[in-house]
TORPA-788784 format. One line per 8 residues: their letters; for each residue x, y, z of N, C-alpha, C. Coordinates in pm, whole numbers. Atoms other than C-alpha are relative to their C-alpha. Layout:
A) X,Y,Z,X,Y,Z,X,Y,Z; ...;
***
This chain:
XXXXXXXX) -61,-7,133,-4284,-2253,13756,123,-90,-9; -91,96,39,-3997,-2436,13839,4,-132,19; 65,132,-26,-4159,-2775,13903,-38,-13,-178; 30,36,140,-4322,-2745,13550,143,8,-103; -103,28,92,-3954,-2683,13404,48,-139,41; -12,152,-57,-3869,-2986,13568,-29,-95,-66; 112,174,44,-4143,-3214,13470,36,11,-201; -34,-43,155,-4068,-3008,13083,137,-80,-19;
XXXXXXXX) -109,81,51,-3710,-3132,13127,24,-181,2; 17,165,38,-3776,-3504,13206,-44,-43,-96; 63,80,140,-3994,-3584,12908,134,94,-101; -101,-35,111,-3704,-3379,12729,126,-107,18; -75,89,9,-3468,-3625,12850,-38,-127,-16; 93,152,65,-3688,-3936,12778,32,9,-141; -72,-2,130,-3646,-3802,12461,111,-19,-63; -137,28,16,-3295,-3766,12431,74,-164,19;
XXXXXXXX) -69,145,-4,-3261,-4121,12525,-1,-80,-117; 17,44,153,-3416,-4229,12232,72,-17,-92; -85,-47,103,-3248,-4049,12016,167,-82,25; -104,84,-22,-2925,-4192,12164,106,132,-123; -86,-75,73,-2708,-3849,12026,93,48,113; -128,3,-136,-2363,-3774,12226,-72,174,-16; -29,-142,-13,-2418,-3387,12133,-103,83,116; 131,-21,-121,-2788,-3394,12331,34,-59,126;
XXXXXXXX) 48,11,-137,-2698,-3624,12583,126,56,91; -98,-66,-31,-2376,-3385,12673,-91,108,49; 62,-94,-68,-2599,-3108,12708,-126,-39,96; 62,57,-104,-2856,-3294,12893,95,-10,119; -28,5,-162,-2610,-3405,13160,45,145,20; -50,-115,-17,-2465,-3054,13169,-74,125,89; 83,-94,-53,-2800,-2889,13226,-11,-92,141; 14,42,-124,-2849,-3160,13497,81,12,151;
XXXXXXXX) -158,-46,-139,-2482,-3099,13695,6,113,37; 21,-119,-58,-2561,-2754,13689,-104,87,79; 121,-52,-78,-2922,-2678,13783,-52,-86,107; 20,87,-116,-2951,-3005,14013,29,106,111; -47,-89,-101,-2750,-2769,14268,-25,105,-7; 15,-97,17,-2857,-2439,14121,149,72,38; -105,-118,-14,-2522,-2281,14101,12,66,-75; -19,-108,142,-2414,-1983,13893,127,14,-43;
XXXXXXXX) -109,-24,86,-2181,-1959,13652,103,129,-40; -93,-109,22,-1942,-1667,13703,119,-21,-115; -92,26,109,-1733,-1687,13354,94,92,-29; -67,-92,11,-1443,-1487,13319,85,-38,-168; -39,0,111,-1373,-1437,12936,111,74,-71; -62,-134,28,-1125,-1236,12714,107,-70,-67; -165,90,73,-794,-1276,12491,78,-39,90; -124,7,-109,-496,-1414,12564,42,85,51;
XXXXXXXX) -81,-108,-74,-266,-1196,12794,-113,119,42; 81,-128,-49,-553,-1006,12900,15,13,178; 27,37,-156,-491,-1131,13285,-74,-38,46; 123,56,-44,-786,-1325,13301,36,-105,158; -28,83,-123,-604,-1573,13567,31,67,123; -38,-155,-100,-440,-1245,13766,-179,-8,42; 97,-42,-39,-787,-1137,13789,-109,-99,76; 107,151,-44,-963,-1520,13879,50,-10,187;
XXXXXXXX) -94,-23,-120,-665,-1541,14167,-33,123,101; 42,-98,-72,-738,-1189,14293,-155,-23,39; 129,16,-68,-1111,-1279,14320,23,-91,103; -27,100,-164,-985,-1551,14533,82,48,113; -95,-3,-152,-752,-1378,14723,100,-84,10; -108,32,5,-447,-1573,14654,37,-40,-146; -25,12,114,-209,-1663,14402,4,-106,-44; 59,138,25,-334,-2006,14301,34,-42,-161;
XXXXXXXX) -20,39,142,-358,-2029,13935,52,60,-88; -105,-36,62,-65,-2025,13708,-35,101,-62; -8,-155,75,29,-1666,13550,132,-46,-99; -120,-33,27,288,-1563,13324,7,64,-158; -2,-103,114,406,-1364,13022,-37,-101,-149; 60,75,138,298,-1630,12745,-129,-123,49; 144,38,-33,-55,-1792,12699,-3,-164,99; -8,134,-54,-93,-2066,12988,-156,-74,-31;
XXXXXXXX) 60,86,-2,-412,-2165,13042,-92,-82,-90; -11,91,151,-506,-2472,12805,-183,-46,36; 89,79,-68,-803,-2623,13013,-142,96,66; 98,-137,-69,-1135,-2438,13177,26,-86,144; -17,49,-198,-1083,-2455,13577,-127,58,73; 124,-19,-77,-1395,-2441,13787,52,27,172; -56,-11,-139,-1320,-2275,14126,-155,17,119; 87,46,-88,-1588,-2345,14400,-29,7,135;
XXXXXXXX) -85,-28,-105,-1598,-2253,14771,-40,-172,56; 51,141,-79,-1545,-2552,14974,135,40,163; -47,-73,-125,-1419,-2498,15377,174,-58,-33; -127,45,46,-1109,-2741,15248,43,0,-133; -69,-23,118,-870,-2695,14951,-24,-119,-51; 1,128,51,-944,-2981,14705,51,-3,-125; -8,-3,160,-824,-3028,14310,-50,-124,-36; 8,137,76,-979,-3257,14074,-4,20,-161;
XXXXXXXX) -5,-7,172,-880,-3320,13736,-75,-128,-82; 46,93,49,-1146,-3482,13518,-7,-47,-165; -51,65,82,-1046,-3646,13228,-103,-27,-166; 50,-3,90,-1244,-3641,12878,-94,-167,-36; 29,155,11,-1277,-4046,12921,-77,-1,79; 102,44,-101,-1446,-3998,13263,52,-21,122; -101,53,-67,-1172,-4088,13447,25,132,125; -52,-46,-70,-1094,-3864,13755,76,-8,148;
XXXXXXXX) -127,60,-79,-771,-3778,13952,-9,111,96; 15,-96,-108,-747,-3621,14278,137,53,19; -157,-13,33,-410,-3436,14270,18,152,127; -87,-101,-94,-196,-3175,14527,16,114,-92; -24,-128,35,-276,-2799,14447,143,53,-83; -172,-35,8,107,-2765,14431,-6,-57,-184; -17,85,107,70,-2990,14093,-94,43,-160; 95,-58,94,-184,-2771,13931,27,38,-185;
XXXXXXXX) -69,-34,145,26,-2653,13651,26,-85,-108; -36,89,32,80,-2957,13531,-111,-87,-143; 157,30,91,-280,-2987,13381,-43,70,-62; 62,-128,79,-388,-2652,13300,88,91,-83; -37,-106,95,-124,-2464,13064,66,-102,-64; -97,75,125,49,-2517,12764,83,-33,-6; -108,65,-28,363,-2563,12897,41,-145,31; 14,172,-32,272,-2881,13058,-132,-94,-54;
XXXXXXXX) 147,90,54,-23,-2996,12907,-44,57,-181; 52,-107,154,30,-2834,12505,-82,-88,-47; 134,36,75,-285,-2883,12302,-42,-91,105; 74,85,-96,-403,-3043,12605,29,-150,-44; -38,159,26,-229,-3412,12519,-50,-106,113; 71,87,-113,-362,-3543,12864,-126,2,6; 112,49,44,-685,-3533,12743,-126,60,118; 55,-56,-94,-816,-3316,13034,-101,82,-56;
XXXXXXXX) 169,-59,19,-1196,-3198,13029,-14,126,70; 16,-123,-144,-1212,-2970,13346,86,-69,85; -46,-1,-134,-1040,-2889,13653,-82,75,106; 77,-76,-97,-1226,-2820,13977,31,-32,105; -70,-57,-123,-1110,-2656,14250,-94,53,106; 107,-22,-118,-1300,-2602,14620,127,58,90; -107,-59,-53,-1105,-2322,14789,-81,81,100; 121,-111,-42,-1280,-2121,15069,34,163,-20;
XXXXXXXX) 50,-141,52,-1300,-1786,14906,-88,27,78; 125,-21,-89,-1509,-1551,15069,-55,140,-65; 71,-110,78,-1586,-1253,14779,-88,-4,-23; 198,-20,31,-1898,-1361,14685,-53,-124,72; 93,71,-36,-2188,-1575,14753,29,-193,-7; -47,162,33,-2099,-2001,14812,-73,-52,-113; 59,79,135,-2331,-2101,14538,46,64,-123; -73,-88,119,-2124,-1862,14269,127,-129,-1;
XXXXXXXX) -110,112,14,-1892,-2130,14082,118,99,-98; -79,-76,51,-1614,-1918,13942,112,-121,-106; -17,116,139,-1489,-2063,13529,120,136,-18; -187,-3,46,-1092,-1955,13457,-8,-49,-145; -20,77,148,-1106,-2015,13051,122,86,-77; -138,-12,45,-823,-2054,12847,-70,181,-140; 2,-153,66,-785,-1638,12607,-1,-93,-139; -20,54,160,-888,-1652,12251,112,73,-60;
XXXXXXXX) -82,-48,94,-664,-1553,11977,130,-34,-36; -85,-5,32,-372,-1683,12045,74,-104,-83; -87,62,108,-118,-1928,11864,-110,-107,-11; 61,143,-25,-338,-2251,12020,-121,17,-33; 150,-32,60,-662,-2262,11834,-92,-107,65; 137,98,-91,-846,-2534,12080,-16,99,107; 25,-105,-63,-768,-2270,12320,-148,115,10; 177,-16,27,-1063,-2083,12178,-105,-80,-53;
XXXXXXXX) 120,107,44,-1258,-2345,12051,-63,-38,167; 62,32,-132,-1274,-2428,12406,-74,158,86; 60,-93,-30,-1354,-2069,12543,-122,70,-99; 86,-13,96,-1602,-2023,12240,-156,-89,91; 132,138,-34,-1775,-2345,12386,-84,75,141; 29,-45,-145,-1837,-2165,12752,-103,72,3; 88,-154,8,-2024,-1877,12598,-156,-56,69; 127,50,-27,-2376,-2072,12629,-48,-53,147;
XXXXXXXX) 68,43,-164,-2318,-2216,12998,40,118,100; 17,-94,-52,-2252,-1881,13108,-126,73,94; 106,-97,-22,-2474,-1739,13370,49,182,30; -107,-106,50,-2265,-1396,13363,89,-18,11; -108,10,16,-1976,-1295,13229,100,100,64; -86,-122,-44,-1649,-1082,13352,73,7,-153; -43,34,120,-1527,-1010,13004,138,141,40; -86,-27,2,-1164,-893,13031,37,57,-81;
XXXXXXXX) -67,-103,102,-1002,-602,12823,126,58,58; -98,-67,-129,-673,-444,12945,52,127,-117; -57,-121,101,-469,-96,12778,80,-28,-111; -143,3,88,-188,-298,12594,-34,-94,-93; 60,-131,69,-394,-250,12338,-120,-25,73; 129,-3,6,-744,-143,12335,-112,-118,-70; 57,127,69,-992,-407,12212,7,15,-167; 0,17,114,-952,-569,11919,-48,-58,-119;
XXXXXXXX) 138,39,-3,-1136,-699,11672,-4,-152,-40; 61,180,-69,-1113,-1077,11785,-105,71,125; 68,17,-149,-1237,-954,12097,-167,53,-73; 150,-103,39,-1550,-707,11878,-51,-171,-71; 43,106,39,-1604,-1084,11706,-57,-41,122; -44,106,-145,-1581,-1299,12068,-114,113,59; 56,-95,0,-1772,-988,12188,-172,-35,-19; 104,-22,110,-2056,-960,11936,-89,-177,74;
XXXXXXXX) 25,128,-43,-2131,-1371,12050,-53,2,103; 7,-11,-149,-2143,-1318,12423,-145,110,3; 152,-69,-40,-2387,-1034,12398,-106,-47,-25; 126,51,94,-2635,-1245,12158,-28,-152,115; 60,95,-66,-2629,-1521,12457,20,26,144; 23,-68,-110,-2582,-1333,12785,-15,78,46; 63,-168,-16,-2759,-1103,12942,108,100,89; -73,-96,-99,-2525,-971,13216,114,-2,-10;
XXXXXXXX) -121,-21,10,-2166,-859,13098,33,101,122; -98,-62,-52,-1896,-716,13318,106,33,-18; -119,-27,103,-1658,-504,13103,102,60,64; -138,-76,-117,-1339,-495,13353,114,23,-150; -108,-1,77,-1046,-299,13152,142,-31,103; -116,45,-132,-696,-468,13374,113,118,-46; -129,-93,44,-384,-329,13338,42,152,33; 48,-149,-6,-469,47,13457,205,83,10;
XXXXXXXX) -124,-83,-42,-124,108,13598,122,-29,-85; -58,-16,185,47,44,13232,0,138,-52; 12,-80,100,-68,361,13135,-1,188,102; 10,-73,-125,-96,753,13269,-199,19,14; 152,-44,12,-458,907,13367,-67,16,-87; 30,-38,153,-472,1078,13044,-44,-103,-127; -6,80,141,-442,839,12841,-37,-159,37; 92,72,-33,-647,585,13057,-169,45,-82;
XXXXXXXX) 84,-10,30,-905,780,13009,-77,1,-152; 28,11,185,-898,802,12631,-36,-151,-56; 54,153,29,-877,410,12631,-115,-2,47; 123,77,-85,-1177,382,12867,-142,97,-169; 127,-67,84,-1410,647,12591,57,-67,-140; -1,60,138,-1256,458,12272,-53,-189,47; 34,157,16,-1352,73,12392,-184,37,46; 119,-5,-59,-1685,225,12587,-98,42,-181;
XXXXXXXX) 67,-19,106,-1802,362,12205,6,-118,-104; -29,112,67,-1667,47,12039,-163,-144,47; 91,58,-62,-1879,-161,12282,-147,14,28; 140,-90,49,-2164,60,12268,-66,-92,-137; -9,11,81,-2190,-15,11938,-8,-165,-85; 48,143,-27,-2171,-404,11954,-89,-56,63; 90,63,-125,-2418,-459,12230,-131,44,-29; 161,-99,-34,-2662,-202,12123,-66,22,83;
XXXXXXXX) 36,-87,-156,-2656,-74,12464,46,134,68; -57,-134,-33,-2600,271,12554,38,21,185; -2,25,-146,-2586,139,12957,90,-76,-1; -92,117,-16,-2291,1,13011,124,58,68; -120,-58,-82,-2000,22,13245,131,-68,-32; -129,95,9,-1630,-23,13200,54,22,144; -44,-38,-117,-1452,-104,13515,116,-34,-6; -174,-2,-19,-1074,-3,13529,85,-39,130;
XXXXXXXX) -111,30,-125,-847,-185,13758,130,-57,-68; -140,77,16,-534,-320,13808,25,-178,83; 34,145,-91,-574,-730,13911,140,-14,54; -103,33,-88,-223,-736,13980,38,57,153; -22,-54,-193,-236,-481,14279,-76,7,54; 124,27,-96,-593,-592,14380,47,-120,77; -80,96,-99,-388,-917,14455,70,17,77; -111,-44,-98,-101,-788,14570,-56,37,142;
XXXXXXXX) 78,-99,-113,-316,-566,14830,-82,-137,83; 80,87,-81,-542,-874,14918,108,-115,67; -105,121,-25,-222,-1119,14932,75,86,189; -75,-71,-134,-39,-877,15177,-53,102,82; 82,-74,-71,-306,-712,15324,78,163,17; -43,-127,-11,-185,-377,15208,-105,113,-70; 118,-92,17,-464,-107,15164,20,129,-100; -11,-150,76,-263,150,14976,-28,-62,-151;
XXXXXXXX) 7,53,117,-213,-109,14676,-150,0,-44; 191,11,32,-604,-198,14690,-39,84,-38; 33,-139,71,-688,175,14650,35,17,-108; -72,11,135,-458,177,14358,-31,-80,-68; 17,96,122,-576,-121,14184,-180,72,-3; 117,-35,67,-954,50,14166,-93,-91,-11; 65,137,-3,-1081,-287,14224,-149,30,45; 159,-12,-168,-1352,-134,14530,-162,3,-109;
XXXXXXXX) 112,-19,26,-1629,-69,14299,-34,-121,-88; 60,116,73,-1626,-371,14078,-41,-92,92; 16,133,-73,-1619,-606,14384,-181,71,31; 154,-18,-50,-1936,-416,14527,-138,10,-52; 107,-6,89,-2138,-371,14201,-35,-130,-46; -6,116,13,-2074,-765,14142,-51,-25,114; 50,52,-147,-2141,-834,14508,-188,23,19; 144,-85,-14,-2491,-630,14476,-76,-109,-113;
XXXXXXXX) 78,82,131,-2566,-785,14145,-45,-104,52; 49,166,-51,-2523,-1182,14281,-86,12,169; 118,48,-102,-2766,-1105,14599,-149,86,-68; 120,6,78,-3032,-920,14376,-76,-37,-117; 85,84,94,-3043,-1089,14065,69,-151,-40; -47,165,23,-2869,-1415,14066,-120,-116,-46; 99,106,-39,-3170,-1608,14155,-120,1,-119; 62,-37,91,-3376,-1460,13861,63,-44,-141;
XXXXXXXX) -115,6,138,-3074,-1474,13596,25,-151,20; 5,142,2,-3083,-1852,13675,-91,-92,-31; 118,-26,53,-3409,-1917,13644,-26,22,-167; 3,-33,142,-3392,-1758,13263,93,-114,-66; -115,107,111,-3082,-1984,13165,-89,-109,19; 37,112,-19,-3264,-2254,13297,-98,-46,-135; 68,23,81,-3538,-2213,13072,54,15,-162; -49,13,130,-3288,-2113,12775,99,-107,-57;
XXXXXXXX) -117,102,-42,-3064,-2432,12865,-113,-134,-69; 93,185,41,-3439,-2710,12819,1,102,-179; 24,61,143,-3519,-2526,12462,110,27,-71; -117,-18,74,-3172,-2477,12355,-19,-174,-71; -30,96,-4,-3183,-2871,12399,-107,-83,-111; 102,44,55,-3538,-2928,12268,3,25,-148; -52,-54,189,-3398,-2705,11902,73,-101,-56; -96,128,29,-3141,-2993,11925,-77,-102,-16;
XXXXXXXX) 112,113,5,-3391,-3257,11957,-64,-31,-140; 77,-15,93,-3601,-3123,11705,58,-14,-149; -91,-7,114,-3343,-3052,11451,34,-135,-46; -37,149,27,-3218,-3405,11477,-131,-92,-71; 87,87,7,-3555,-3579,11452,-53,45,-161; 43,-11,184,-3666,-3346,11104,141,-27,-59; -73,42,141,-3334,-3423,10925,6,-159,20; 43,114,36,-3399,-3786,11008,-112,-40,-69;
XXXXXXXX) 124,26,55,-3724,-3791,10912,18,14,-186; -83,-22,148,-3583,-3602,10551,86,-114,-63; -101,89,75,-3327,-3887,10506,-112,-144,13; 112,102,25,-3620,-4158,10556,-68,33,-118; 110,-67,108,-3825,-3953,10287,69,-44,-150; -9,17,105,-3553,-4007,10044,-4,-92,-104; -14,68,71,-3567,-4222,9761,122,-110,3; -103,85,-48,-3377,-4555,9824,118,51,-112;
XXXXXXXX) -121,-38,88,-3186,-4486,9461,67,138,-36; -57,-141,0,-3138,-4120,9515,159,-37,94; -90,19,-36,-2910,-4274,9820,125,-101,-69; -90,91,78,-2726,-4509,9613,58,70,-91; -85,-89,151,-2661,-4262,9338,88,79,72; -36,-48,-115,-2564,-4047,9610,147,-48,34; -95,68,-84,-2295,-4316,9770,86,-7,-137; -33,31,146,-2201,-4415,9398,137,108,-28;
XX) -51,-103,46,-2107,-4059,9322,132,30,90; -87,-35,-122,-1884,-4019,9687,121,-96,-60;
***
């Protein structure tokens, strides 16, 4: 089966040449950089200030990529295991720069890079992590909602090369309804969400638990899934605990069961859930194809002086 998607996607890119359209042959190379190697797309989604970077960092096990109390990250960062630390920042033109970890900040938040003025595409990072599986590529995207509106335009864009998501919620507040919008999207194009709520130790038991049964009926309710898990931690003292190898914090951040139900997931269905994008990745491309070729065909059909009256009128 996956020989015939293959041979399906070459005559789909024969096509695309043709056509000569940036929007096809973007997703052409896209599907090619990603399924050439078969890696999976671990996407970690969610508003601003939700701790999506806290929580990217704690999957790695150190504190790597910039935090802080107003919205940093501007850019999507691709983290990767590789046995040596590497950064590369690649450039919207094509252009890429090989740059010192230490310098990271410099590219990915708004502080140093507002509305992204350096014109940066991706950053990708090869760190040896050792939480999950080496072919899991772990995606850092900038939180919707907040002041910077490319910010989500760019985390909007991610939804589709998602092969699952970690979709981020935390107590301070409960979801809201950017996120039941942002939400509502993600379920209609991926199958496997992971609804971590952060923040746990913000709030007391009581009144954890009341958040966890008001977002679990909210979410219910969007997904039209009555199966669904929220998983409450705290990313700041799953780091802390993994940074300083302290076991009491780890217990306290509540982390243990998300790592192992994620861990379980990517060795029994990774290989399947890749497989499916693959095939929803050629006719996503082929709708594009198609679409393009009937509204050309429509603007050939029309009447030369319909277009002139047309231009006339503009």
């Amino acid at each position: 089966m996956r020989k015939s998607l293959d041979e399906i996607f070459e005559r789909v890119e024969s096509i695309s040449k043709k056509l000569s359209v940036k929007a096809i042959e973007d997703a052409i190379s896209d599907i090619k950089d990603k399924f050439s190697s078969n890696v999976f797309y671990l996407v970690v989604l969610g508003q601003f200030k939700r701790g999506k970077s806290t929580f990217t960092n704690y999957i790695l096990g150190n504190d790597m990529l910039p935090t802080g109390v107003v919205p940093l990250t501007s850019v999507i960062t691709k983290v990767q295991y590789s046995i040596d630390v590497w950064v590369k920042v690649l450039y919207e033109d094509g252009m890429i720069d090989n740059i010192d970890i230490k310098k990271l900040d410099l590219y990915c938040t708004e502080k140093n890079n507002p509305q992204n003025i350096k014109k940066v595409k991706e950053i990708h990072i090869g760190y040896p992590f050792e939480f999950i599986s080496k072919d899991v590529v772990i995606i850092d995207t900038p939180g919707i909602g907040s002041v910077y509106k490319h910010n989500t335009d760019v985390a909007y864009g991610y939804i589709n090369k998602a092969d699952a998501v970690i979709f981020l919620l935390s107590v301070d507040p409960p979801i809201s309804e950017l996120e039941k919008e942002f939400l509502s999207q993600i379920s209609e194009n991926v199958n496997k969400i992971f609804f971590v709520l952060n923040k746990i130790d913000y709030v007391s038991e009581i009144e954890l638990e009341e958040i966890i049964r008001f977002n679990e009926n909210i979410i219910k309710e969007i997904t039209k899934n009555d199966n669904i898990t929220i998983y409450p931690i705290s990313a700041r003292l799953a780091l802390e605990g993994k940074i300083f190898k302290n076991d009491e914090a780890i217990e306290k951040s509540r982390a243990k069961k998300l790592e192992d139900d994620l861990q379980n997931f990517l060795i029994s269905e990774k290989e399947k859930i890749l497989f499916e994008n693959y095939v929803k990745s050629i006719s996503r491309v082929i709708s594009m194809c198609q679409t393009f070729i009937e509204s050309s065909i429509k603007l050939k059909q029309i009447p030369l002086e319909h277009l002139e009256a047309n231009i006339r009128k503009q």
